[in-house]
BALOBA-1460 file (C-alpha; in Angstrom, 3 decimals):
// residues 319
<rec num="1" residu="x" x="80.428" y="-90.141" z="71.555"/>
<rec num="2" residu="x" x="77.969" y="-92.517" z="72.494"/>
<rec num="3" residu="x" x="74.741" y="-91.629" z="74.407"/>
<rec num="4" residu="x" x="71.297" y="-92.643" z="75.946"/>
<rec num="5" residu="x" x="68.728" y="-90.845" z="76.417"/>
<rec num="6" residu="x" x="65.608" y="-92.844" z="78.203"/>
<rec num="7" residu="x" x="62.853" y="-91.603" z="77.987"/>
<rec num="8" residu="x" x="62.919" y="-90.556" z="74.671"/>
<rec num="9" residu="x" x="59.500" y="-90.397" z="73.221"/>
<rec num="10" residu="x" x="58.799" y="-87.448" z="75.670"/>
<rec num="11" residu="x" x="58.613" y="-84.277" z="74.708"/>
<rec num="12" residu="x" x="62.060" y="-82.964" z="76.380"/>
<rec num="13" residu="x" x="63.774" y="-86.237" z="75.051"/>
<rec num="14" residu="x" x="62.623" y="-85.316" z="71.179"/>
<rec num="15" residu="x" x="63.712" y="-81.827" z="72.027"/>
<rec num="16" residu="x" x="66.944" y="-82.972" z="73.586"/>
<rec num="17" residu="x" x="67.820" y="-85.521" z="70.332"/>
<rec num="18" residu="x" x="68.378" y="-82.870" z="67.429"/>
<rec num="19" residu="x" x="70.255" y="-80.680" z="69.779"/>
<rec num="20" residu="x" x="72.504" y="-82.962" z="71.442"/>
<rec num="21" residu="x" x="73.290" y="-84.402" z="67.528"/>
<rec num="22" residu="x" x="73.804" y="-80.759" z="66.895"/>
<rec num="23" residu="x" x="76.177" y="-79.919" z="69.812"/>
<rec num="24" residu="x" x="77.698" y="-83.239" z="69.344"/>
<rec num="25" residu="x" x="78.147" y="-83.948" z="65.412"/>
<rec num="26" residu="x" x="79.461" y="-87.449" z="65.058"/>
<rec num="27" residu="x" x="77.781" y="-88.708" z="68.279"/>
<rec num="28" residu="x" x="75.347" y="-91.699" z="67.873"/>
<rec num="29" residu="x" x="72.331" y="-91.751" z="69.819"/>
<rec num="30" residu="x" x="70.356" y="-94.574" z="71.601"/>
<rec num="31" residu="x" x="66.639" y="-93.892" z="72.646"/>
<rec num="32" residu="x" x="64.367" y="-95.763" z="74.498"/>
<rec num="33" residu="x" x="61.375" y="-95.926" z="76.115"/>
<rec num="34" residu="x" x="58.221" y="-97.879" z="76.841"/>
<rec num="35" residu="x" x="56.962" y="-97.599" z="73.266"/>
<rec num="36" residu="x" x="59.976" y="-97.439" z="70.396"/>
<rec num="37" residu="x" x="60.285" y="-93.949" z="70.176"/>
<rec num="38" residu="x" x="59.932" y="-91.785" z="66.935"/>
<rec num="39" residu="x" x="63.032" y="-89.728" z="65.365"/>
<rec num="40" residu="x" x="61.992" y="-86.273" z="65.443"/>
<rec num="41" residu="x" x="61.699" y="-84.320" z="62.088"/>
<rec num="42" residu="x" x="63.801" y="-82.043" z="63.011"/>
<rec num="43" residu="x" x="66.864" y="-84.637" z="63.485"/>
<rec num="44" residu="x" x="65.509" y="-86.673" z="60.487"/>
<rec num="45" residu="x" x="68.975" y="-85.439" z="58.154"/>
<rec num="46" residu="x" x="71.137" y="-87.753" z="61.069"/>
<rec num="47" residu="x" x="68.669" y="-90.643" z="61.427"/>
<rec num="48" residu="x" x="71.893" y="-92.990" z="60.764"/>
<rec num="49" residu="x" x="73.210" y="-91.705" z="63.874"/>
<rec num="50" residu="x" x="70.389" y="-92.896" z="66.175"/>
<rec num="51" residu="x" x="69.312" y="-96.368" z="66.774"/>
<rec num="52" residu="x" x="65.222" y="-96.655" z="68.800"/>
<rec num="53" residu="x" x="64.639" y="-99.599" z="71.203"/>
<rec num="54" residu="x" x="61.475" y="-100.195" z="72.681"/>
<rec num="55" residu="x" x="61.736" y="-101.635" z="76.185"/>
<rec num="56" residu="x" x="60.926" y="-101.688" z="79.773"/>
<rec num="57" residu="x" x="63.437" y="-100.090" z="82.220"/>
<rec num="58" residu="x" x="61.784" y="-101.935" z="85.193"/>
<rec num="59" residu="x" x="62.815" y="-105.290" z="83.589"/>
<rec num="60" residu="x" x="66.280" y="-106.440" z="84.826"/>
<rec num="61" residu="x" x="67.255" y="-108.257" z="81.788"/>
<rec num="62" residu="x" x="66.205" y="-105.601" z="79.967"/>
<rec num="63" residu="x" x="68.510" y="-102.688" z="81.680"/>
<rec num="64" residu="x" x="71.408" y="-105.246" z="81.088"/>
<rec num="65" residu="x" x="70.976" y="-105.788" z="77.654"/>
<rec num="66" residu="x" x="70.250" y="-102.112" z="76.952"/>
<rec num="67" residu="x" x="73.949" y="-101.259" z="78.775"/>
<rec num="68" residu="x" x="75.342" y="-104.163" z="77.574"/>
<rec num="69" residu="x" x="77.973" y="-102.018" z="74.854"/>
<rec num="70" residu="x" x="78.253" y="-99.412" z="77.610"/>
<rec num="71" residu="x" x="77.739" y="-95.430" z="76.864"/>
<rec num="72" residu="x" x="80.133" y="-92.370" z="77.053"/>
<rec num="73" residu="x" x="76.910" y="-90.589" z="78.722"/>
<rec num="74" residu="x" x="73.489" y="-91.243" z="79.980"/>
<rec num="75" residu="x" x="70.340" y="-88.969" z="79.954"/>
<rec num="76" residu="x" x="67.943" y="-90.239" z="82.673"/>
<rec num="77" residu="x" x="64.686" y="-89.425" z="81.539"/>
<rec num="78" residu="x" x="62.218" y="-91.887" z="81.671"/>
<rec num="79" residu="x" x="59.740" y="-91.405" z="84.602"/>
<rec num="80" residu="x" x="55.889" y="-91.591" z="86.015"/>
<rec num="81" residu="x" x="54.701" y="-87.836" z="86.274"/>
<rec num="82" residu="x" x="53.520" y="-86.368" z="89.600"/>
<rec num="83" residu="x" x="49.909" y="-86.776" z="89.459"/>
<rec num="84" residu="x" x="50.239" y="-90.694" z="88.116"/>
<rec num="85" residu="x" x="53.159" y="-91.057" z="91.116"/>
<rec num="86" residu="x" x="50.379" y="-90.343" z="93.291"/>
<rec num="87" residu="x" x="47.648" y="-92.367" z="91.948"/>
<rec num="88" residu="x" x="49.533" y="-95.331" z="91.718"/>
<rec num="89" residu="x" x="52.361" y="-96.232" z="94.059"/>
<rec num="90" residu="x" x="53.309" y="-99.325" z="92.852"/>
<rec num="91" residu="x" x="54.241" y="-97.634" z="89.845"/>
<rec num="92" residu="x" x="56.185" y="-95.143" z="90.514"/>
<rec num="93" residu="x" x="58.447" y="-97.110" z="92.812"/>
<rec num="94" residu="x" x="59.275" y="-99.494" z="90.005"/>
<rec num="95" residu="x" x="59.447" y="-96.580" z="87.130"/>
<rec num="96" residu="x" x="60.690" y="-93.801" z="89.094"/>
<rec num="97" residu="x" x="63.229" y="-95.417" z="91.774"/>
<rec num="98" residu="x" x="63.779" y="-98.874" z="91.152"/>
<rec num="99" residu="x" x="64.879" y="-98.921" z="87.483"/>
<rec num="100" residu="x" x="67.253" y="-96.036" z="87.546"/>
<rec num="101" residu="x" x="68.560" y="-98.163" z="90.489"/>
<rec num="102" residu="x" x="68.984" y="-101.153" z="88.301"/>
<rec num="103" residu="x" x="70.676" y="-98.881" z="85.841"/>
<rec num="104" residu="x" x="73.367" y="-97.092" z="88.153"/>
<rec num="105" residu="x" x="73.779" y="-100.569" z="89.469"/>
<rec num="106" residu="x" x="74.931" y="-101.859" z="86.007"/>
<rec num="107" residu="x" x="76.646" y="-98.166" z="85.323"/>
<rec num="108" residu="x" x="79.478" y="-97.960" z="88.665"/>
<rec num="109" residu="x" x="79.893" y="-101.748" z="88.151"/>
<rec num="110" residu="x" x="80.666" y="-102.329" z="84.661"/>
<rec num="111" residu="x" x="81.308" y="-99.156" z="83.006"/>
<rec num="112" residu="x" x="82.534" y="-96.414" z="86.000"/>
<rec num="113" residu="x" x="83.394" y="-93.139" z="84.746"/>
<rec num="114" residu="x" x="79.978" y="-92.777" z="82.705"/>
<rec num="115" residu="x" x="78.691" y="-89.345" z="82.916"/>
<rec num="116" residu="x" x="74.331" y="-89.454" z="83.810"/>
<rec num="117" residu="x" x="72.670" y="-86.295" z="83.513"/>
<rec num="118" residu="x" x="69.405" y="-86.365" z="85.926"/>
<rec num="119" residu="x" x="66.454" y="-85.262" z="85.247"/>
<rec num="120" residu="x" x="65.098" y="-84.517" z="88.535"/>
<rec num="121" residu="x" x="62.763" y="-81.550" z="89.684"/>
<rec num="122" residu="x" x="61.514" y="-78.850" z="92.270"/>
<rec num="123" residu="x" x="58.663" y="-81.547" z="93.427"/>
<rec num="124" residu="x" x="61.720" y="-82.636" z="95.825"/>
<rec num="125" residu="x" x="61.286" y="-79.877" z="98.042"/>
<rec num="126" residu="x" x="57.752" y="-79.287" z="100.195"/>
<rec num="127" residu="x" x="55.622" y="-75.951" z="100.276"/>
<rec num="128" residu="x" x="57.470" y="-72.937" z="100.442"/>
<rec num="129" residu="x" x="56.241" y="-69.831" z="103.299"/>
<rec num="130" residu="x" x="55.354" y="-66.533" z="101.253"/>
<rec num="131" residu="x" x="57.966" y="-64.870" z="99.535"/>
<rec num="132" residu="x" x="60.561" y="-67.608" z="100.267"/>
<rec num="133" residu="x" x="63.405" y="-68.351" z="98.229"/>
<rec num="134" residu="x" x="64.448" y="-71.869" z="97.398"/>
<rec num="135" residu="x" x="67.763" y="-73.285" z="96.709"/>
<rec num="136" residu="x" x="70.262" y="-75.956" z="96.203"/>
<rec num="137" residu="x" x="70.861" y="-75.771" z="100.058"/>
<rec num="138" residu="x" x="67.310" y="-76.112" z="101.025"/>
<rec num="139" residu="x" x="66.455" y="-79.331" z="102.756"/>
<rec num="140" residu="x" x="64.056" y="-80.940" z="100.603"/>
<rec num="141" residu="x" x="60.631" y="-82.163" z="102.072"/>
<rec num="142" residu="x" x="58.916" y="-83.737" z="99.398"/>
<rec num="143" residu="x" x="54.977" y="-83.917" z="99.385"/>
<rec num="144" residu="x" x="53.641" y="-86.437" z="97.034"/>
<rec num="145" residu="x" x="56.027" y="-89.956" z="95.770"/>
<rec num="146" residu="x" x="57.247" y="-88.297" z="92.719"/>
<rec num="147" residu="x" x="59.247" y="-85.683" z="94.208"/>
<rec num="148" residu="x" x="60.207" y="-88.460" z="96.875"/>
<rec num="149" residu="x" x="61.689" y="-90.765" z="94.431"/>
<rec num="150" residu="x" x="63.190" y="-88.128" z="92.802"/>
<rec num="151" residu="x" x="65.116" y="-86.686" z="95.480"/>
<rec num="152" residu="x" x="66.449" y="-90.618" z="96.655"/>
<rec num="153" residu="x" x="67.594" y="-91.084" z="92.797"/>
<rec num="154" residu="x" x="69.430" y="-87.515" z="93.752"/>
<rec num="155" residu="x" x="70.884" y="-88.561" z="96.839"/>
<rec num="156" residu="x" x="72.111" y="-92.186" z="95.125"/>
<rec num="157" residu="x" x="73.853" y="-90.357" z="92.337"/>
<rec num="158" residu="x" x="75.516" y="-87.528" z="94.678"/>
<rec num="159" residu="x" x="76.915" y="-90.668" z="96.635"/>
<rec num="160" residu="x" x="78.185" y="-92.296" z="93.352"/>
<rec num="161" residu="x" x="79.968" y="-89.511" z="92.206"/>
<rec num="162" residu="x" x="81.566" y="-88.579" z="95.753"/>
<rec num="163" residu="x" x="82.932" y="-92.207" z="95.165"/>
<rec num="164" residu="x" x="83.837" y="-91.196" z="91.860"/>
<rec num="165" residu="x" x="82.293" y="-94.787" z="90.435"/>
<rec num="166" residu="x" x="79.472" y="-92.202" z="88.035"/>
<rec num="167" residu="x" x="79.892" y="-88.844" z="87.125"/>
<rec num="168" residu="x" x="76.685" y="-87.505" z="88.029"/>
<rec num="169" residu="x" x="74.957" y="-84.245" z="87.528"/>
<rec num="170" residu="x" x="71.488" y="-84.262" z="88.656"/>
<rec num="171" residu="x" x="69.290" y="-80.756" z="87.462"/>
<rec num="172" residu="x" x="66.366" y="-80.023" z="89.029"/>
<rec num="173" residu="x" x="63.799" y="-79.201" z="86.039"/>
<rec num="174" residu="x" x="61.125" y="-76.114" z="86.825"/>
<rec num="175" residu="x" x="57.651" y="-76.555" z="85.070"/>
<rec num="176" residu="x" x="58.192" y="-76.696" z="81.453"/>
<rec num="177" residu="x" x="55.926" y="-74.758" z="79.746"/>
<rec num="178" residu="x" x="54.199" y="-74.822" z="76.702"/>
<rec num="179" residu="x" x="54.511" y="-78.805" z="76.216"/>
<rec num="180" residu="x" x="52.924" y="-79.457" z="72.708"/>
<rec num="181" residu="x" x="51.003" y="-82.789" z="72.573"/>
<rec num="182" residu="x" x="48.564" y="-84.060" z="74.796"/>
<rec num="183" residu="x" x="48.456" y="-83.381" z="78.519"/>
<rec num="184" residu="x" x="50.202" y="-85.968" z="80.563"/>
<rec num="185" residu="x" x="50.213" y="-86.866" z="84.303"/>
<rec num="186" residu="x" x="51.498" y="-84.251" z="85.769"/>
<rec num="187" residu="x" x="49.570" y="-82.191" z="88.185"/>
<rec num="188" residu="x" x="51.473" y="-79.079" z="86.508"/>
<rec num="189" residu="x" x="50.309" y="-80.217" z="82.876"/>
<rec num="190" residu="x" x="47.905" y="-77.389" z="83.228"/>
<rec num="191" residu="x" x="50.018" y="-74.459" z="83.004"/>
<rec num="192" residu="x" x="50.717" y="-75.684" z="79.398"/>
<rec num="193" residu="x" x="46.947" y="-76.842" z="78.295"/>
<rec num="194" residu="x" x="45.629" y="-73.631" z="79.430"/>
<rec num="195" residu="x" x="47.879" y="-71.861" z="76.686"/>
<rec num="196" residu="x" x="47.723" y="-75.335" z="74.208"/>
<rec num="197" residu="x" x="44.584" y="-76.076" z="73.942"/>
<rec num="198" residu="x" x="43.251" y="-72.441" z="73.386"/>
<rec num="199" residu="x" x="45.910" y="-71.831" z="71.062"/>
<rec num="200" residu="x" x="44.058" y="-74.583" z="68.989"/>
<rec num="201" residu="x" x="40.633" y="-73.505" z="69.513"/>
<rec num="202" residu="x" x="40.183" y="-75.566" z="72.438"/>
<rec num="203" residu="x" x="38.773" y="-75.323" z="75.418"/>
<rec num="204" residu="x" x="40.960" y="-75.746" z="78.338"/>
<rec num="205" residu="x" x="40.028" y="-76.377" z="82.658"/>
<rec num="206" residu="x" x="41.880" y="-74.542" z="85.119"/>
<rec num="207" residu="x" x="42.094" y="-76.457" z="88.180"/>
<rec num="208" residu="x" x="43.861" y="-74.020" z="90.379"/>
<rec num="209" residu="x" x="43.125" y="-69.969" z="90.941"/>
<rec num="210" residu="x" x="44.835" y="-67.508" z="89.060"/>
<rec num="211" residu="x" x="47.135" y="-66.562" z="92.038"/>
<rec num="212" residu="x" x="48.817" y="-69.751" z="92.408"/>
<rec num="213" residu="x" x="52.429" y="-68.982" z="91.885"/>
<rec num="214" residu="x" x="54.449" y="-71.597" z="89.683"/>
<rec num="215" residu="x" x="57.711" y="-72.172" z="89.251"/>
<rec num="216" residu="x" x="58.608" y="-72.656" z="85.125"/>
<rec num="217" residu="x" x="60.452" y="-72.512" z="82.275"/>
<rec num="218" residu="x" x="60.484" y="-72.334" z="78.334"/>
<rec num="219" residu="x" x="61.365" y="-75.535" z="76.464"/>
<rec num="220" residu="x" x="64.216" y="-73.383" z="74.886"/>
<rec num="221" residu="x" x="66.054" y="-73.240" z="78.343"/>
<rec num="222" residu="x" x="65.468" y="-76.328" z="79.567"/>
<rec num="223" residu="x" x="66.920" y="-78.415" z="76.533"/>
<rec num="224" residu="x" x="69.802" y="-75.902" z="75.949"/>
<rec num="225" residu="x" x="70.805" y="-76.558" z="79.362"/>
<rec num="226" residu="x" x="70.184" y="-80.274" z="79.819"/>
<rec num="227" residu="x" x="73.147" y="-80.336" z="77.170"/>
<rec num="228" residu="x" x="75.466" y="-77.884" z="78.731"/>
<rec num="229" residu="x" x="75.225" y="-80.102" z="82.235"/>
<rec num="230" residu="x" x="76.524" y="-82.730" z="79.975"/>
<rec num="231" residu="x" x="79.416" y="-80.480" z="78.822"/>
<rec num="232" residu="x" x="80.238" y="-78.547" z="82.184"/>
<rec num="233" residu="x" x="83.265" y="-79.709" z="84.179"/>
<rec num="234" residu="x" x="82.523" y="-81.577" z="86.694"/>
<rec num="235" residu="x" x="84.217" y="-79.276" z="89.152"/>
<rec num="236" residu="x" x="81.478" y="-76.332" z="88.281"/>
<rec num="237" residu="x" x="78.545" y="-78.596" z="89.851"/>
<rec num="238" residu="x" x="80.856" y="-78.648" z="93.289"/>
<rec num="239" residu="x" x="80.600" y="-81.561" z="96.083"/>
<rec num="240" residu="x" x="76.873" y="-81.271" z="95.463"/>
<rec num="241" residu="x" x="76.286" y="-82.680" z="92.256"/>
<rec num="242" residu="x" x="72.304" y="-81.017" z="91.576"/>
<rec num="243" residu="x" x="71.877" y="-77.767" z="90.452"/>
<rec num="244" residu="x" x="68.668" y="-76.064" z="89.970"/>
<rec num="245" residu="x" x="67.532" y="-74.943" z="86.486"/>
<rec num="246" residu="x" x="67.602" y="-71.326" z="85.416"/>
<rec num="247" residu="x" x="63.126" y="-70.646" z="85.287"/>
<rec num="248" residu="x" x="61.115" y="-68.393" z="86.934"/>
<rec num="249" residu="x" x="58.079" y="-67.448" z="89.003"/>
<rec num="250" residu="x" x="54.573" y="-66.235" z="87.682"/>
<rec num="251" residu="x" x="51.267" y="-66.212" z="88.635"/>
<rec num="252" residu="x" x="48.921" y="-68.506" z="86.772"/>
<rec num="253" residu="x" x="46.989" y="-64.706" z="85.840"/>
<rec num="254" residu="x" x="50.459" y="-64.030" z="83.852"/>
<rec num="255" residu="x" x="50.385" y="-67.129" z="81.803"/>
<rec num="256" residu="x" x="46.716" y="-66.260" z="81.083"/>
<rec num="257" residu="x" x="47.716" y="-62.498" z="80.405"/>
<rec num="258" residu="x" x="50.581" y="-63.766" z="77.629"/>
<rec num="259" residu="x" x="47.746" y="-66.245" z="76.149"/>
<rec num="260" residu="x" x="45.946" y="-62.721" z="75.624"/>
<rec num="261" residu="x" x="48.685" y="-60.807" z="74.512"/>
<rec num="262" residu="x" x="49.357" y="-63.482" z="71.819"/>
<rec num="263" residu="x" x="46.758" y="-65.090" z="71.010"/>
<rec num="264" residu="x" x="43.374" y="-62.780" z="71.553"/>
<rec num="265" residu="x" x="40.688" y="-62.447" z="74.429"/>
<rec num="266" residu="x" x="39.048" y="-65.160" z="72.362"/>
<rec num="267" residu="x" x="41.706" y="-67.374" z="73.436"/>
<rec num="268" residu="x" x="41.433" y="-66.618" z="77.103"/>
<rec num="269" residu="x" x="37.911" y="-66.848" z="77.118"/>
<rec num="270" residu="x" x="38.577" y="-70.722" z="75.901"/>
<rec num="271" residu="x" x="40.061" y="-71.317" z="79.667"/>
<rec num="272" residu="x" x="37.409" y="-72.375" z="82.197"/>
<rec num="273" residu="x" x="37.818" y="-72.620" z="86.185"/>
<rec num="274" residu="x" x="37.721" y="-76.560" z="87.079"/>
<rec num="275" residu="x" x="37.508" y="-77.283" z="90.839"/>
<rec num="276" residu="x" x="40.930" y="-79.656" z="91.448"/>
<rec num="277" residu="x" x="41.431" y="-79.850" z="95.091"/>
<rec num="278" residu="x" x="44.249" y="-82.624" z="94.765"/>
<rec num="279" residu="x" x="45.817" y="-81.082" z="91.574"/>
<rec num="280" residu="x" x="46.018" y="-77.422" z="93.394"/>
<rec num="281" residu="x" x="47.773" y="-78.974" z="96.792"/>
<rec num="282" residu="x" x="50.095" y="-80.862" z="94.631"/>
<rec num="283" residu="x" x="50.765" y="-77.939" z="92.866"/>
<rec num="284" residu="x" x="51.149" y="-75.758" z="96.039"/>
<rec num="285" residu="x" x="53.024" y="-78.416" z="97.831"/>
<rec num="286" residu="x" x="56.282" y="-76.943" z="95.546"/>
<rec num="287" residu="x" x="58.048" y="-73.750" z="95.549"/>
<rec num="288" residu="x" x="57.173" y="-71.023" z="92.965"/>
<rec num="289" residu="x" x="61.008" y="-68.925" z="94.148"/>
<rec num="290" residu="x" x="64.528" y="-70.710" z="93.429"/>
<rec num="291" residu="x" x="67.474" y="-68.991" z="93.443"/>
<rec num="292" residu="x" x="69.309" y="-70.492" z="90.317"/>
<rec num="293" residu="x" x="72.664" y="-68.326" z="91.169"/>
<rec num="294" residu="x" x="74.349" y="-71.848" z="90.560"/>
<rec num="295" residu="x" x="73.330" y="-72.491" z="87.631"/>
<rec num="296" residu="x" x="74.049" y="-68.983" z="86.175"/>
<rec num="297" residu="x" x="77.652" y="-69.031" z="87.730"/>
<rec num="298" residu="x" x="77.434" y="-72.224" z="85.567"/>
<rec num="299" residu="x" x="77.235" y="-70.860" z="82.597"/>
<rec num="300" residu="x" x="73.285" y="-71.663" z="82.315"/>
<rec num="301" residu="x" x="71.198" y="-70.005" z="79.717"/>
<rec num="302" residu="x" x="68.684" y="-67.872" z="81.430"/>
<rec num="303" residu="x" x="65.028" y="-68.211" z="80.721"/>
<rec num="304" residu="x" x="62.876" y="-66.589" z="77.999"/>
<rec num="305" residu="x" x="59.621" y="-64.141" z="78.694"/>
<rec num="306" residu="x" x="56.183" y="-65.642" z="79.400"/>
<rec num="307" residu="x" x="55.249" y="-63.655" z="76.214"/>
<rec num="308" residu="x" x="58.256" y="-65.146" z="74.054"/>
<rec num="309" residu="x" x="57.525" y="-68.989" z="75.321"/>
<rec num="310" residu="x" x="53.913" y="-68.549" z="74.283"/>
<rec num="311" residu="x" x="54.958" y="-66.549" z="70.658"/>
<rec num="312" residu="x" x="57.599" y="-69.352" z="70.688"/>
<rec num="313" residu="x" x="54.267" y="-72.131" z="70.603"/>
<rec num="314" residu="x" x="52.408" y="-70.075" z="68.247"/>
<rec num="315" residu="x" x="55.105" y="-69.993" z="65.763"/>
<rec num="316" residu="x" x="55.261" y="-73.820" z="65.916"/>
<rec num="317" residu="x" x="51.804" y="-74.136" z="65.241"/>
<rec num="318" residu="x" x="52.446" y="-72.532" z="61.908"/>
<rec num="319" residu="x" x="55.558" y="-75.228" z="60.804"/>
């Protein structure tokens, strides 16, 4: 099996590479992004089996080189976070909507039939009324670019598939929580840094209050089931070709209380309050309650406790 993954030097698209090669033994893997990206250590036993390109999706050439051999399956990954979406328009037009245009374009045309999983996420619908429960069904109502472009890449691949020209699965991806590295553009990178960079003796700013309610998910889950979309029949994802991912809702106070129970009041006491008013509308501007019952018909894995994603960091800390 042949398969691309874009957006590859991300931290989902490392996590995705050893366990795709691992699900998929004798598949060979193509990764790309804007920088060549690395091979993980973790998949460095099957580095025969995956070739790294650096180049830039927004280029037309480029896309039709890179799809030039054709691919049994497609991981769209690459994107321009929500926070940078906002900043800079311009941007995320070309990065988040035009070049996976230019890719499907090349995809129905030349090689119809290819499966592209999607990732897309909750930013595509707007603020949700207290206590209300989000799903598939819900009209979205996006409230910043990146969850606007993400929902139109949605809509374009639900329309391919109906034609049956793709076979798309789109999954809409909760917060993912705790993201090692360094924080990236996304208005929701806090919710990992404020259990990261305490975990390392850092000091880490809190830009919304402890009673914002987020919508996330363990790295575990999210991987785990990025493959299985890739496996499921295409009949389980229905005429509506997104499903939701399995997360689930906490309080920014929980993620603070699992810091604690892991890692020590000294590591709590690392996280100070930082005044964010653009971060914290973003942020509120998406639902913190889905109803994944989709997913979990699916066959979905089901997501891990706050306390077990934040032991989960800790223990990588220590490889």
């Amino acid at each position: 099996m042949k398969i691309l993954i874009t957006g590859a030097s991300g931290f989902i698209g490392q996590e995705l590479i050893p366990e795709l090669l691992e699900t998929y033994t004798d598949a060979h893997l193509t990764i790309t992004d804007i920088v060549e990206p690395p091979i993980p250590s973790t998949a460095s036993s099957k580095s025969s089996q995956i070739k790294a390109i650096k180049t830039d999706l927004t280029d037309a050439s480029n896309v039709a080189s890179l799809l030039e051999a054709g691919f049994d399956a497609v991981y769209q990954l690459h994107g321009i976070m929500s926070a940078g979406s906002e900043a800079n328009l311009d941007l995320s037009l070309k990065v988040n909507l035009d070049s996976h245009r230019l890719m499907l374009d090349i995809i129905r045309t030349k090689f119809p039939g290819t499966k592209i999983v999607f990732a897309s996420s909750c930013a595509v619908y707007g603020p949700a009324k207290p206590g209300e429960v989000f799903s598939e069904q819900t009209l979205p109502l996006p409230q910043g670019s990146y969850g606007a472009h993400k929902f139109i890449i949605e809509i374009l691949i639900n329309d391919l598939s109906r034609k049956g020209v793709i076979d798309g699965r789109c999954c809409r991806l909760p917060t993912v929580i705790v993201r090692p590295g360094k924080p990236t553009a996304a208005a929701s990178s806090f919710a990992s840094g404020i259990v990261r960079e305490p975990m390392n003796g850092l000091k880490a700013d809190l830009p919304v209050d402890e009673d914002v309610e987020v919508w996330v998910a363990s790295p575990v889950s999210v991987v785990k089931n990025l493959v299985f979309a890739l496996s499921a029949p295409a009949e389980k994802f229905g005429g509506f070709r997104t499903v939701c991912l399995p997360g689930q809702c906490v309080a920014v106070k929980q993620i603070l209380d699992a810091l604690e129970a892991v890692g020590g009041k000294e590591k709590r006491a690392l996280v100070q309050r930082k005044d964010e008013p653009e971060t914290e509308r973003i942020v509120k501007s998406w639902p913190a309650r889905i109803d994944t019952t989709k997913a979990k018909n699916m066959g979905m894995m089901d997501d891990l406790s706050l306390k077990e994603i934040v032991e989960g960091y800790a223990a990588r800390l220590k490889q």
